[in-house]
N, C-alpha and C positions, 0 to 999 in steps of 0.2 A: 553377786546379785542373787536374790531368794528366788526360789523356780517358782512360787505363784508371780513374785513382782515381775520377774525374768519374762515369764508367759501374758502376763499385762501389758507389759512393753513390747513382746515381741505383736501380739496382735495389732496394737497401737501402732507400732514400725510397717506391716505386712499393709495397715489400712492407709498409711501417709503414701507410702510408698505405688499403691495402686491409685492414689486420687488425680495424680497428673496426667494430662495431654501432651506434654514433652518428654521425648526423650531423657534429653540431658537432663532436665529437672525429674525424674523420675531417678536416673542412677545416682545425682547428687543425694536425693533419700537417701537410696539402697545405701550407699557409700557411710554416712554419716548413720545411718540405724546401724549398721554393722557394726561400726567403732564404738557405739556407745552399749552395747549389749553386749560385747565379748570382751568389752576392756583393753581394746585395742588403741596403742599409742598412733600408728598409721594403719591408714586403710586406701587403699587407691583402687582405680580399677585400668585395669591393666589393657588399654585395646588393641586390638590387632592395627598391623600395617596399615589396611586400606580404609578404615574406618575414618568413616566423613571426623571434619574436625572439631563438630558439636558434641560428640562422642569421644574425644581425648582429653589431657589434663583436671580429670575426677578425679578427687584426693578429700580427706580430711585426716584431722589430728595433725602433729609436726609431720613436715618433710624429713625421711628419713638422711643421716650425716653420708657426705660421697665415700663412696666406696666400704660400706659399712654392711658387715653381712647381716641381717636382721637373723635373732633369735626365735624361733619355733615358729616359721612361717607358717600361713596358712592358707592355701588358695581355693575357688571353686569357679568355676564359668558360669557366664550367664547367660542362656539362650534367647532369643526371639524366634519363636520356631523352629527351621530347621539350622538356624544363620544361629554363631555364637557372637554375639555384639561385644564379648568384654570377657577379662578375665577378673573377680573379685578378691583383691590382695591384703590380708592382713598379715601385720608382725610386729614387733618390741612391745606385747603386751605390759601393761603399766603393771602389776604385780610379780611380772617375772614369770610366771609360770605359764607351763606350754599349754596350747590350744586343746582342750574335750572335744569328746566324740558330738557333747554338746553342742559346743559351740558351733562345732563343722554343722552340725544338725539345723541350727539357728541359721546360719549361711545359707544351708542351702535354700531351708525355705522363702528368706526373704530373696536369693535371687532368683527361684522360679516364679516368685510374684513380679518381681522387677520384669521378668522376660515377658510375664503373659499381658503387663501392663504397655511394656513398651509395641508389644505386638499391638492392642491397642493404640497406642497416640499414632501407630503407623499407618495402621489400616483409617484411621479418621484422619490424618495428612492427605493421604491418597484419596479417601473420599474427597475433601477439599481442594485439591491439588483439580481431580477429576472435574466438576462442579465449576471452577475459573476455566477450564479449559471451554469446559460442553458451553458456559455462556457467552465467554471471546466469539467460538465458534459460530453461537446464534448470532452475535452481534454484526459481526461480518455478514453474513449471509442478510442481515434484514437491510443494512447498509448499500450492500450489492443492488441486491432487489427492489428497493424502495429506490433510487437513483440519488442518495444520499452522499454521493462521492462523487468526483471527478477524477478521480485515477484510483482501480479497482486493485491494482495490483499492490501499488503502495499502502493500501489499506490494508490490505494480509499483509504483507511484510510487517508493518507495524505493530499491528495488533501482538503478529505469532512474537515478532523480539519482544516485545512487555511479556507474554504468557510464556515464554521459555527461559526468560531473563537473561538473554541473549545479549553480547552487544551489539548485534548489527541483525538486522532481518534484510534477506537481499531474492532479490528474483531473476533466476535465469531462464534466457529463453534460447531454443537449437536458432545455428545461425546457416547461414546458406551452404556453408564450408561443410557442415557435417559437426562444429562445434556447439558450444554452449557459452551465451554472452549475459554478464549480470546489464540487465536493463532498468533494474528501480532498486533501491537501497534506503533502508532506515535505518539509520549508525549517528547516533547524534552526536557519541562520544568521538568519532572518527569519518565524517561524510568525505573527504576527501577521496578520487582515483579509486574508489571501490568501482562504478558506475562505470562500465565500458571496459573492464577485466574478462576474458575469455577464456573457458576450457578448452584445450586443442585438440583436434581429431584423433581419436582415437587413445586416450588416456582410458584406462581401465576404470576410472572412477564416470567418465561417460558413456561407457557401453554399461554399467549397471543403471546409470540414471534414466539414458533412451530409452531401456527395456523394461523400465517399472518401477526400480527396484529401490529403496531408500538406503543410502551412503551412512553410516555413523564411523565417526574417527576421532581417535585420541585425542591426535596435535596437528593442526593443521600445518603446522610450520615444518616437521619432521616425517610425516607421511609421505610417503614415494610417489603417491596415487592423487597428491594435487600440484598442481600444476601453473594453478594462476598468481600473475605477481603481486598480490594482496596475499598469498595466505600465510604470512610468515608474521602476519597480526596479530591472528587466532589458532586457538592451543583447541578445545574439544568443538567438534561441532557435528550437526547432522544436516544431510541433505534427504530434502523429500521430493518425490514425483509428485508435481500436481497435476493427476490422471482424472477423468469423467468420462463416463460412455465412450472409452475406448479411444479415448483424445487425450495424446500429451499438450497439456497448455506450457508446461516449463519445467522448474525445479524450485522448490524452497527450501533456502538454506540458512542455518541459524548455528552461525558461528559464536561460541566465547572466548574471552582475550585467554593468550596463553599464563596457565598456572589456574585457571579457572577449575571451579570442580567440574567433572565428568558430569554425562546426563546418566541418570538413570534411568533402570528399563521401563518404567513407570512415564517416563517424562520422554521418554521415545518411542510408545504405544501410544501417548494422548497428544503427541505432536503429529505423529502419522497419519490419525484420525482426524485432527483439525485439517492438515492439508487436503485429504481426501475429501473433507466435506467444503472446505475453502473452494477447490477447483471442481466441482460441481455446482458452486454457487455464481464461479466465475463464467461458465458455462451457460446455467440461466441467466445470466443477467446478460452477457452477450445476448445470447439469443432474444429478451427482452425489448433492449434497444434496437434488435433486429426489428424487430414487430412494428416497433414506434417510428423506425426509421421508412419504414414501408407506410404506415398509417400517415406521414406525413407528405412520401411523397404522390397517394392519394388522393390525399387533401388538397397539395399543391396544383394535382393535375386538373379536377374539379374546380378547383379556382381561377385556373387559367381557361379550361373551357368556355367558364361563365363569363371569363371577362370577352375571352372572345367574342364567343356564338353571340352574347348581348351589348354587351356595352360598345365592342368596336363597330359593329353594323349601327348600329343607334348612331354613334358619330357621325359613323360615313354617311347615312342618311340623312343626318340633320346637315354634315356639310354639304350632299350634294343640294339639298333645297334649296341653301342661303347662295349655293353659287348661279343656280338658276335663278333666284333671284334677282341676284344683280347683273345678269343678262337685260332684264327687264330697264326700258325707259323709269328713270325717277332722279330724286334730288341727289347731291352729290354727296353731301354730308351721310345720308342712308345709306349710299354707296360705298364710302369709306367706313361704317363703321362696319357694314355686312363685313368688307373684308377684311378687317382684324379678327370679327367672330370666324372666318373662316380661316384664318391664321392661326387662330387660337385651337381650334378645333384638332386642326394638323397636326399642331403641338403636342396635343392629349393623345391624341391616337397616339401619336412616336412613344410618349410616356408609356400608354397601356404596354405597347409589344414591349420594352424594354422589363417592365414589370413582370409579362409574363413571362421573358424570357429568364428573369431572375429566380421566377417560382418552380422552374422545370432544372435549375440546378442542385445538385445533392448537397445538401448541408453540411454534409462529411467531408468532402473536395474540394480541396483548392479548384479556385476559379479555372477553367480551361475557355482557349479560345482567345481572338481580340475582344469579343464583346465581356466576354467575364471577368479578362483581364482590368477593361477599363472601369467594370463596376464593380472591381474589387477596390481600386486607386478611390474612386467617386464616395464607396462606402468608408474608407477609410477617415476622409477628409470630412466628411456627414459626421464621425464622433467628434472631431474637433469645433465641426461650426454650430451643430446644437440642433441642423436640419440636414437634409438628404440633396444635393443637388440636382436638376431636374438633368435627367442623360437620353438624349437622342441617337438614336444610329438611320444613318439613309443608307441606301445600296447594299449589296452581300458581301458586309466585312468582314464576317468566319470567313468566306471563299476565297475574297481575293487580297487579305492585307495579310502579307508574309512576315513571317518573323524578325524578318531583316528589318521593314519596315516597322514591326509591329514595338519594340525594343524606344525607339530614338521618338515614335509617337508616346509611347507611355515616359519616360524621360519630359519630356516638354511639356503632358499634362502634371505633372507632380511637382512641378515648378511653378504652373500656374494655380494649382491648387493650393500650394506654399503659400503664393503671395495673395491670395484669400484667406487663408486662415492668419495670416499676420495683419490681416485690417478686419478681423473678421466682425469687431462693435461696431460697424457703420453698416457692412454687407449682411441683408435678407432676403437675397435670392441669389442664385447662382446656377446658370446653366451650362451644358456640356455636351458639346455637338460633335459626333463624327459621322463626316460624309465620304462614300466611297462610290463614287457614281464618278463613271467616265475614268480618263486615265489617272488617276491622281486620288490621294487620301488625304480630305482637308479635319485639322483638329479646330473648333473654338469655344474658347471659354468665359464666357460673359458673365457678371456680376454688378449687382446695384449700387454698389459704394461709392458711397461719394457723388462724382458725374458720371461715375461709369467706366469700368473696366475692361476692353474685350482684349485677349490673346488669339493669335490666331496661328498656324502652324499646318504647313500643308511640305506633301512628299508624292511623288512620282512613284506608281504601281508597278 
């Protein structure tokens, strides 16, 4: 080749060769500019051992015959800064004749362009790489925070396995023992017995995670320092502390199946930071629903005052009128109907207290107690029939219906609320009486269907 046309070409090669964002597409240039500027039959590039696998089998021209010693080799490495990416192989030039000082010259410069390009696509990987992480990260957190979830933890889990391309995102939390138990898992490819897997006291791999410190390891399966019986799954993975204001919330771990590539340091700095910002996110949002949980029971207490202080006095005083009332000489019929209205009235008060009593329960807690026991049963059977059943309590049944008793009375109402909910198109009203007054806890449960339903169920205190 003529050294103007040679210098034409090689500019042209130096400019192809710098135009790509890939790696690999960046040495495939380099690789094939070389062979065609030096007259080289093969050209390869020759990578080191640990070179990711987008980086091996760069070749053009023939593959060289097995066991064939190539004539007038010529080599030169290629750098990306301080890292040599590749060694640049040429040999059996098609004219025969050995490699110039030239040629080596031509070499080199196209692979220090190749280094400084691929320095390049690297550092804009990383910038991109960075950028999916920083906005996973924001995602999570507005999720948190907005109350866009029902389980905060599985939502990092999630997210960090897609951002780390994980197969499993998993979250442990310290157990009473002094261990560490995975409590939520996202593993679509493998959901089975992850969930309830346990680190055991004192593994070296949880005195660094209690203390802060984030775990990275090879192979799960081969490491000394794991211990649970899921890790013979996963080959590379890391664990992270998700620490905030001096609070371990747990661990996030993001395992890959075994034979997976390694993480890089790049991809173990921007996992560490998601976790760090993930458990301060999980942090505010707790604290959050702390706020709303107190705002509510606030609200609930001001509601119960009101119905109190107002409504229930208002009753009692409308019924104590209607009963003075009908002390009064008059007709019979007014007589009878004052006392259904003062029957009715009874009725409503018993409603109010049981209302109020429903509104001074934590919405976080299981029902506690006989009365919240049976209007947990009441609420239950309220989603099946399309209404809420009217629930009365007489006498101090928290005080005196025992457990013993309290068991075989919930038993007899759930059977009587069974057999309303299986006629439930005929029945639109349905009430629920327990009396605890005198020696004895009587249950009834009446209903309109039909001619009329009542159960009744009574037990000795």
């Amino acid at each position: 080749m003529q050294s103007a046309a040679r210098l034409t070409r090689l500019l042209e090669a130096v400019l192809d060769v710098g135009a790509g964002l890939d790696p690999r597409t960046t040495l495939e240039r380099l690789v094939a500019g070389a062979a065609e500027l030096t007259g080289a039959a093969h050209a390869c590039l020759a990578a080191p051992p640990d070179a990711p696998e987008d980086l091996t089998g760069i070749r053009a021209g023939r593959a060289p015959d097995p066991g064939a010693h190539p004539a007038h080799p010529l080599r030169v490495p290629v750098r990306a800064g301080d890292e040599e990416v590749g060694e640049l192989c040429l040999a059996d030039r098609s004219d025969g004749r050995p490699y110039t000082a030239e040629d080596e010259q031509v070499l080199r410069v196209l692979a220090a362009q190749a280094g400084l390009a691929i320095g390049n696509a690297r550092l804009y990987g990383t910038a991109r790489q960075r950028a999916r992480w920083l906005k996973g990260a924001a995602a999570v957190t507005t999720a948190l925070l907005t109350g866009r979830t029902d389980d905060a933890l599985t939502t990092v889990a999630e997210r960090a396995r897609l951002l780390a391309g994980a197969s499993a995102g998993v979250i442990l939390q310290p157990t009473a023992e002094g261990g560490m138990e995975i409590v939520t898992a996202s593993a679509p490819d493998d959901p089975d017995g992850i969930v309830g897997a346990v680190i055991a006291p004192g593994s070296p791999v949880l005195e660094q995670l209690l203390g802060g410190e984030p775990v990275f390891v090879a192979d799960s399966a081969t490491d000394p320092r794991m211990t649970t019986r899921v890790r013979h799954r996963f080959g590379p993975s890391m664990m992270l502390p998700l620490q905030a204001q001096g609070r371990l919330i747990g661990t996030l771990a993001l395992p890959r199946r075994r034979g997976d590539r390694p993480y890089t340091a790049v991809e173990r700095l921007l996992a560490t930071q998601f976790a760090s910002q993930a458990a301060l996110a999980l942090v505010l949002a707790d604290a959050r629903r702390g706020r709303a949980r107190l705002a509510v029971y606030e609200d609930r207490d001001r509601i119960a005052r009101d119905l109190h202080d107002l409504v229930v006095q208002r009753l009692f005083a409308t019924g104590m009128t209607l009963e003075s009332t009908l002390r009064r000489p008059g007709a019979d019929d007014v007589r009878d109907l004052l006392g259904r209205a003062v029957e009715e009235l009874r009725s409503t008060v018993q409603e109010v207290r049981t209302a109020i009593f429903a509104l001074q329960q934590p919405p976080a807690d299981p029902p506690a107690g006989p009365r919240g026991r049976v209007l947990r049963e009441t609420a239950t059977a309220a989603a099946l029939l399309g209404f809420a059943p009217a629930t009365r309590f007489t006498g101090a049944v928290d005080s005196v219906v025992s457990d013993e008793v309290l068991e075989p009375l919930l038993t007899a109402l759930r059977r009587a609320l069974a057999a309303v909910v299986r006629r439930r198109e005929e029945v639109t009203r349905v009430e629920v009486s327990v009396d605890a007054t005198g020696d004895a806890v009587r249950l009834t449960v009446r209903d309109d269907g039909g001619t009329g339903t009542t159960v009744r169920w009574e037990s000795r205190l």
